[in-house]
N, C-alpha and C positions, 0 to 999 in steps of 0.2 A: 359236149361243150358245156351244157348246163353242168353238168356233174364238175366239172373243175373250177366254172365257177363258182359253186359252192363251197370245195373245198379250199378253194381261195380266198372266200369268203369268213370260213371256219378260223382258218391261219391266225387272218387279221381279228377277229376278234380275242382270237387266243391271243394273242403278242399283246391287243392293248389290255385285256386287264390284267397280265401278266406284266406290265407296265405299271400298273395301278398297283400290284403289290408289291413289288420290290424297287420301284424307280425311285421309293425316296428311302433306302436302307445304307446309303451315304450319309443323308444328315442322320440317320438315325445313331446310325453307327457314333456318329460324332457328339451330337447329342448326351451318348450312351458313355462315351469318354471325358466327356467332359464333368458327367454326373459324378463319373471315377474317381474325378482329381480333385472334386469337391470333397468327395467322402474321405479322399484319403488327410485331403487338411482337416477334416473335423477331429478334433480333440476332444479327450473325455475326462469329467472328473469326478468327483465322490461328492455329497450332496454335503454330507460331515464332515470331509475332511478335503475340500479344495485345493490345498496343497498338492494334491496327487493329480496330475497332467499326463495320463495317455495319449499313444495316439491312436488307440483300438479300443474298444469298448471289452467287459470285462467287468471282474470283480475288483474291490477296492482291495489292495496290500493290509490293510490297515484294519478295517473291519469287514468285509467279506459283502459288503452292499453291491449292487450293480451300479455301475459308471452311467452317467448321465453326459449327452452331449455338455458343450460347453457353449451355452449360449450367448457370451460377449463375442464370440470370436466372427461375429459379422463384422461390429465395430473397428477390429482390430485391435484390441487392447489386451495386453498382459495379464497374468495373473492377476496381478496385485493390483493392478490399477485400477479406477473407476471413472465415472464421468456425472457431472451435475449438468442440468438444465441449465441455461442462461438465466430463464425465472427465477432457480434456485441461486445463484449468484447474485442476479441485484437486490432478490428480499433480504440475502444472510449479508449484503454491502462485504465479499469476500473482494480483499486485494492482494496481489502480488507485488512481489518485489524483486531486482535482482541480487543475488550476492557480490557485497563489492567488498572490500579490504582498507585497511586504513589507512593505504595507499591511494590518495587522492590522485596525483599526476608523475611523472617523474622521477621526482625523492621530495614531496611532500606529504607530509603524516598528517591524517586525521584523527583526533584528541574527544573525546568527550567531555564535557566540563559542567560547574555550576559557577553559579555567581556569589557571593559571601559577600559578608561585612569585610569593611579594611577594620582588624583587629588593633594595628597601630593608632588609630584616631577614632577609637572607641571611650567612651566613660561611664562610669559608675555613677551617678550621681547618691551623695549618703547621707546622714544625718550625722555632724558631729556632735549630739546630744540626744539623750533621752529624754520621752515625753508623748505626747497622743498628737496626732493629725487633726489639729482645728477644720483646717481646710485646704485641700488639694487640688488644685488649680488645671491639674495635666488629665481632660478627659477621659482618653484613649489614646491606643497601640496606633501608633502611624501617624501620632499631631505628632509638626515641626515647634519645634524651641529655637528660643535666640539665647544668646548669651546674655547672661543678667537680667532675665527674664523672671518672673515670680512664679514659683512651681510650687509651693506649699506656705503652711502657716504651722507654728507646732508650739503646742501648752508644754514647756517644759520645767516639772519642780524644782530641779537642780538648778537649773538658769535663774528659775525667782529668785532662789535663797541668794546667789551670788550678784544679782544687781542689789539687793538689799545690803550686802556686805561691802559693796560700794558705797552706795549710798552713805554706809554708814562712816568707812575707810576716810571720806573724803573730808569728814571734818579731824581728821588725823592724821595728814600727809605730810604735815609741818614739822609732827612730834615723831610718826612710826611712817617714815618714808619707806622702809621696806615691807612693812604692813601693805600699803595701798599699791606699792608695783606690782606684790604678788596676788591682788585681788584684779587689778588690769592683765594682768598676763594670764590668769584661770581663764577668763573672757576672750581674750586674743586666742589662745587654744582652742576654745571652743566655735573658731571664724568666725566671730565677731567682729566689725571692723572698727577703726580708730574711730572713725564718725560716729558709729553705732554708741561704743562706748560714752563718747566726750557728753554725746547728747542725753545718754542716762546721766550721767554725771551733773549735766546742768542743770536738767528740770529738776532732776531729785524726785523723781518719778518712774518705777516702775514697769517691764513692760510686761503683760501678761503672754504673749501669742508672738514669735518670732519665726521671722519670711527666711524660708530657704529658695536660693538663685541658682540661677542655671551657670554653672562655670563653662558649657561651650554649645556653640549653636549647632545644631543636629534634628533626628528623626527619632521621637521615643519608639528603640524596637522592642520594651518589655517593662509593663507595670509591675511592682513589686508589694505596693501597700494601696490600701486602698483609705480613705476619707472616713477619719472616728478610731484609726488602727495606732496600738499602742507601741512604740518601736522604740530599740536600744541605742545607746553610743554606735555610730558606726554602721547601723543597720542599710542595706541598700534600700534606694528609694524609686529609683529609676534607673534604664540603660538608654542612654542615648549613644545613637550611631549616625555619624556625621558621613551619608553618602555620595559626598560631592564627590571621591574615591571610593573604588569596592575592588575588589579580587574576584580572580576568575580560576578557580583551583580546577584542574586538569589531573586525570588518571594516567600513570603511564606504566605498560607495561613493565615486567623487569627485562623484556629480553631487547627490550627499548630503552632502556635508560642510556645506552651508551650513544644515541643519537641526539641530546640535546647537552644545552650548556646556556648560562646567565647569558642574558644578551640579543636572544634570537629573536626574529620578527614575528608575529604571531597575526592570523586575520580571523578575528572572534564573528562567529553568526549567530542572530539565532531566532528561533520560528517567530517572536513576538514581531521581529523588524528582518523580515527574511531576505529585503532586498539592500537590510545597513550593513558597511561592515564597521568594526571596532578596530583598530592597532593599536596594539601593542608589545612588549619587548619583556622573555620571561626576566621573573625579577628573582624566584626562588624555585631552588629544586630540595625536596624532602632529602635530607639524608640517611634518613630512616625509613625501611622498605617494610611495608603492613605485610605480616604474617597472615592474615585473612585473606585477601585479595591477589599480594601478592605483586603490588604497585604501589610506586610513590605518588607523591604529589609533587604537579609542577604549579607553579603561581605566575600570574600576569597583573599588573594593577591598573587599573583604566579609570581613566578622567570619565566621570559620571556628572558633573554638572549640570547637564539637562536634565537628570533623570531618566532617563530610556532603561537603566537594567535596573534588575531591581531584586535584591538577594532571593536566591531559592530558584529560581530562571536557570533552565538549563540553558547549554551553550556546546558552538564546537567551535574547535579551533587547527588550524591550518597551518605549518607549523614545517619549514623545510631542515630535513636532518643535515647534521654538521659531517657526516659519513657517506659514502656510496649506497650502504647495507639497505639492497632491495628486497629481503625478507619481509615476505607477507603474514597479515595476522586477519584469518577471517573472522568476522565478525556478522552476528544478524540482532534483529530486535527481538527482545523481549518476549513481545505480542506475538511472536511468528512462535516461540517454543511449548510444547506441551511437554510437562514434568513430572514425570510418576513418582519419583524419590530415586528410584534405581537408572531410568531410562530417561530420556532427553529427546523427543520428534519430534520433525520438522516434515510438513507436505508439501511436498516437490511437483511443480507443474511443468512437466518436460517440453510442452508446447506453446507459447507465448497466445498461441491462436485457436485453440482447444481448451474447451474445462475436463480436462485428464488431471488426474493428482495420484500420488501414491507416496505413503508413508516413507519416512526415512530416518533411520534411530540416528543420532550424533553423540558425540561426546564433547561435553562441552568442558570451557578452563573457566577464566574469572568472569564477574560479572562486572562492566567498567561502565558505570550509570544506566543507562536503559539498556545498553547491549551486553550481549552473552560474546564470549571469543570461543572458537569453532576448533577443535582441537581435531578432530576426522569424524568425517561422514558428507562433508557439502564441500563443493570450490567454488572459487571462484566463477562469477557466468549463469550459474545456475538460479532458477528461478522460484521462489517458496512463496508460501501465501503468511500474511504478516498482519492480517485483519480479516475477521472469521475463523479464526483457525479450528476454534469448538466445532463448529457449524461445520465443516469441512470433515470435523474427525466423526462429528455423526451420524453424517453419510455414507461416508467407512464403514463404521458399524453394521449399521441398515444394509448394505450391501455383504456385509459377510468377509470385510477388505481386512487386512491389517490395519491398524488404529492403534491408539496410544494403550489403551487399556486390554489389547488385543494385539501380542508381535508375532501370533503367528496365523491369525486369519480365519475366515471359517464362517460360511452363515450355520446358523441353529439348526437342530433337529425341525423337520416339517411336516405336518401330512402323517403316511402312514409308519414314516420313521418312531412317533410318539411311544408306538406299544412297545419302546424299549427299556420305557421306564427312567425311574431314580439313579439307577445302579447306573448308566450311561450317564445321566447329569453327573451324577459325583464324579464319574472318569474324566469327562469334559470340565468338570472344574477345576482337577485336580492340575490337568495340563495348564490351563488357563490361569496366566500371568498375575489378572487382578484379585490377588487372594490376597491375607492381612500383613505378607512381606512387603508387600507395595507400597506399605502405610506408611504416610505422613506422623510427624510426631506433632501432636500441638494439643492444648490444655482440656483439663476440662470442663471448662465453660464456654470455652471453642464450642464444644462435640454437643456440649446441652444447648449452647444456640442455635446448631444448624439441625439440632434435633426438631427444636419449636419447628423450625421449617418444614421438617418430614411430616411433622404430624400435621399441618395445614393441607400440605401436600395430598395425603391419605384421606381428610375429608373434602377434597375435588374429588380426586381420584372415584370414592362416594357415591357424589355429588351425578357425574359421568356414568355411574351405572343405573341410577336411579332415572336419566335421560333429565335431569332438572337442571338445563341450561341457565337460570335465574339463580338458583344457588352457588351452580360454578364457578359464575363470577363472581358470589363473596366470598366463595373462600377464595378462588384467586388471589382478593384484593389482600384478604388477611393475611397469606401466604408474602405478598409483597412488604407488607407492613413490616413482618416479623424477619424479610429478610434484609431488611433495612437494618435491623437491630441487631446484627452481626457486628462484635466489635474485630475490624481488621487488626488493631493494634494486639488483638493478640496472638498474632503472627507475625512471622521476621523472613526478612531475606526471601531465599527462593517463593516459599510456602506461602506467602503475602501476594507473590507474585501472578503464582497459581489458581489462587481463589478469586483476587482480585478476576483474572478469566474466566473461571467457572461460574462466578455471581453477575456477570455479567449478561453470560449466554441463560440464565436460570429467570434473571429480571427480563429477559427479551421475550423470552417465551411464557411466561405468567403474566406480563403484560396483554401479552399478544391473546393469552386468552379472556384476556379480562375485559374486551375490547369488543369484541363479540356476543352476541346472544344466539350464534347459528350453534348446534349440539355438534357439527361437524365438521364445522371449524375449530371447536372450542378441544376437541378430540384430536386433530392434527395437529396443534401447538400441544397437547398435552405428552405429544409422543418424543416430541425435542425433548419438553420438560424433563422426561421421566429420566432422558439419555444423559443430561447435563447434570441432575442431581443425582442418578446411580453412579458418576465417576465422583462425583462431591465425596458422597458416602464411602466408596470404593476406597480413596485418597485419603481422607481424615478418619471417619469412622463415624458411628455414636452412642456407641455402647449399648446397643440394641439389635437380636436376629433380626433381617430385613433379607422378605424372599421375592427375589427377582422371576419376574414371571412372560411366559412370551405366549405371544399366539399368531400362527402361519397366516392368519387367515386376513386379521388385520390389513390396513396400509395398502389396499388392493393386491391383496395375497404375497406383499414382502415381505410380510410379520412386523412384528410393533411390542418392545416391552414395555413392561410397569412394573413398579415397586408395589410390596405387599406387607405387611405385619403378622400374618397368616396366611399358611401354609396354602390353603382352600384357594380354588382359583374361581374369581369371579370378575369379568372380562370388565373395564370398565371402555371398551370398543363399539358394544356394539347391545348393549344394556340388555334385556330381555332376553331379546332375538336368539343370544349366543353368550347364554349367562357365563356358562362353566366353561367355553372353548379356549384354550389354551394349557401351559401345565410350568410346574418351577422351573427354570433352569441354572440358577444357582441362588447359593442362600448367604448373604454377607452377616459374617459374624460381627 
């Protein structure tokens, strides 16, 4: 009996720890399938060349490296896409917009416009005579004049000699009456008035210094002489513009012109008085269509009385077509375009509720005041960023995204990638979009001013290896100084537009380091810096090799470049520590 209870005993213990090894090879099992279908979504890509999206790990097509998992794909996001911090949105003040059309409601059209002088009730104000400016009565640009008003005094010799020949006439009017009309009519020519006259005539006197009047009441919009200045018959002296009326000149498509006609209702806004409106009723359509743009002009005139617009004031206008023709014309702003010379992006935010962004090349048609019209690449619905856009495209970069200066993607060589040398930079530049076909044209004293700037640039840059946070920030300051002294005007059109963004994003971050005395602050605005003025130089140029240099290690191992003057790599990241870590990665001619 003992004997079987034993081996009954033996049973149960066999069963239970045979229970203990196999009772949980369900979840394992499950577990073990589940790990499956993770692996089997993992994707693989090439470190050099991201582009390339396995779904098995593997050598790259392209240069023969081992594939690397694909580490965004937790996130969920695309190749191309990227994601900012919230942090990094409200410091860079990045905003979105939606794409809309200049299809307001219905069948009413939205117009871009300015404000203008009414050219009709404009005047010249002249001198009909020569002589010097005793004295000029009219301040400045922007006093109001009345009519018959005193706006100058003027020494003039011709005017002496002919009141003297009066004077003299007048005891001869008896004997040479035609003598003495035509010494009165020289004067009358010269708007002199009948009073004016009669009263030299009486005293027998003289007059040295004659008042020129305001012939109509208005806004001086342009001094022409100044007080002591010698001027001709005829010469201009002032423009007065009478803005109790002004015009409101409107861009219109050509493929719009067949939707409006004299007459039509018009509801003018605009940001000064965003909640006034204006009516009015077009008065003029251009019949002449600008070869440059590619649009006429439409005109509206508006009783301005109070003064609320005031010329140069942008404007829209509202404006329902005389036609069915629901033909859309997309449009975005300005501020939202990055412009290589060849290429035209826009960063697309596919989620209203995510900071996901990824590039989007467009092609664009004319430019009708602040807006660009969208010829393909964006629709309607879709959502771009229209403030930050730099700051958006430098994160791009930094991540390895496509970006403006970059349409096909890629973070840098990193790590033990480096020992492949030059010969691999030069291949990688060669592919790489931003070489000197990209260039902008524009002068050269452009290229020498924003040169002043690289060079301030170079001694931070310095400044940052030397770990002398107290320097940094003079040359910061310097750097701002000299970027003040860019003249925009010598730039047109697109290219004005461009810089105008790139100097923007250049002063935010030269600011931002000049604002600090932390070395490691002062080093993470310098890493924007470097991104906003290597596209500056990229874009214009300045007549000077400049070697862009990177290092992996940087930027909590995202890597971080800098511009150079020399070839020699010395880090200005991480000063001493990590003198020489980093290597070129390309050289702008």
């Amino acid at each position: 009996m003992k004997k079987y209870i034993i081996y009954i005993g033996i049973l149960a213990v066999g069963l239970l720890f045979g229970w203990f090894l196999f009772g949980g090879s369900s979840n394992t099992e499950t577990e073990h399938n589940h790990d499956a279908v993770t692996e089997t979504n993992q994707m693989w890509t090439c470190s050099m060349h991201p582009q390339i999206m396995q779904p098995e790990s593997g050598d790259c097509p392209i240069c023969g490296m081992n594939l690397i998992p694909v580490e965004s794909s937790s996130e969920g996001l695309l190749a191309d896409q990227f994601k900012l911090t919230k942090n990094a949105m409200a410091l860079a003040n990045i905003q979105t917009s939606v794409v809309g059309s200049d299809k307001t409601n219905d069948n009413a059209i939205k117009l871009s416009g300015k404000i203008v002088e009414n050219e009709e009730v404009n005047s010249v104000q002249v001198s009909y005579f020569s002589g010097r400016i005793e004295r000029l009565y009219v301040g400045f640009t922007g006093e109001k004049v009345s009519k018959g008003q005193l706006l100058a005094t003027i020494y003039s010799p011709e005017l002496y000699a002919a009141q003297q020949e009066l004077i003299t006439t007048v005891s001869l009017k008896e004997s040479q009456p035609a003598l003495y009309k035509a010494v009165r009519n020289k004067l009358k020519l010269w708007k002199l008035s009948k009073n004016q006259i009669n009263q030299i005539e009486k005293s027998g006197k003289v007059l040295e210094n004659f008042p020129v009047y305001a012939t109509l009441s208005g806004t001086v919009s342009e001094k022409l002489v100044a007080q002591g200045e010698t001027i001709k018959q005829g010469q201009s002296l002032l423009k007065i513009a009478n803005l109790n009326t002004v015009w409101a000149n409107f861009d219109v498509y050509e493929n719009q012109i067949n939707l409006f006609k004299k007459g039509q209702k018009v509801i003018i806004i605009t940001s000064a008085y965003p909640n006034k409106e204006f009516i009015a009723k077009v008065n003029f359509i251009d019949p002449i269509l600008d070869n440059k743009t590619r649009t006429i002009k439409l005109r509206v005139v508006l009783n301005n009385k109070e003064g609320f617009l005031k010329p140069g004031m942008f404007v829209e206008g509202k404006i329902n077509s005389t036609t069915s023709n629901k033909k859309q014309v997309v449009s975005v702003p300005s501020s939202a375009v990055l412009w290589t010379g060849k290429r035209s992006v826009v960063y697309v935010k596919e989620n209203p509720n995510l900071p996901v962004f990824e590039m989007r090349e467009i092609t664009l048609g004319n430019q009708i005041g602040d807006n660009y019209e969208v010829i393909s690449g964006l629709s309607n619905g879709e959502r771009i960023v229209t403030n930050g856009t730099f700051t958006v495209d430098a994160a791009a970069q930094l991540q390895g995204k496509k970006s403006m200066m970059n349409k096909v993607g890629g973070k840098v060589m990193t790590g033990h990638e480096g020992h492949l040398g030059m010969e691999k930079t030069a291949s990688i530049n060669n592919d790489n979009p931003t070489n000197i076909n990209e260039r902008l044209k524009v002068s050269t004293n452009f290229k020498n001013q924003l040169k002043e700037v690289f060079n301030d640039y170079i001694k931070l840059k310095d400044a940052l290896v030397k770990d002398d946070s107290n320097n940094v920030v003079l040359e910061s300051k310097k750097l701002l100084d000299n970027l003040s002294k860019v003249d925009m005007k010598l730039l047109t059109n697109k290219v004005h537009n461009h810089w105008m963004s790139l100097e923007k994003e250049i002063k935010v971050s030269t600011t931002s380091i000049s604002n600090t005395s932390k070395i490691k602050e002062q080093r993470n605005h310098f890493k924007h810096l470097s991104l906003h003025l290597t596209n500056a130089i990229e874009v214009f140029g300045i007549n000077e090799k400049v070697f862009h240099q990177f290092c992996p290690m940087a930027n909590n191992n995202k890597g971080a470049y800098w511009l150079s003057k020399e070839e020699k790599v010395i880090n200005p990241y991480y000063g001493n520590a990590m003198l020489t870590c980093g290597e070129v990665k390309q050289v702008i001619e």
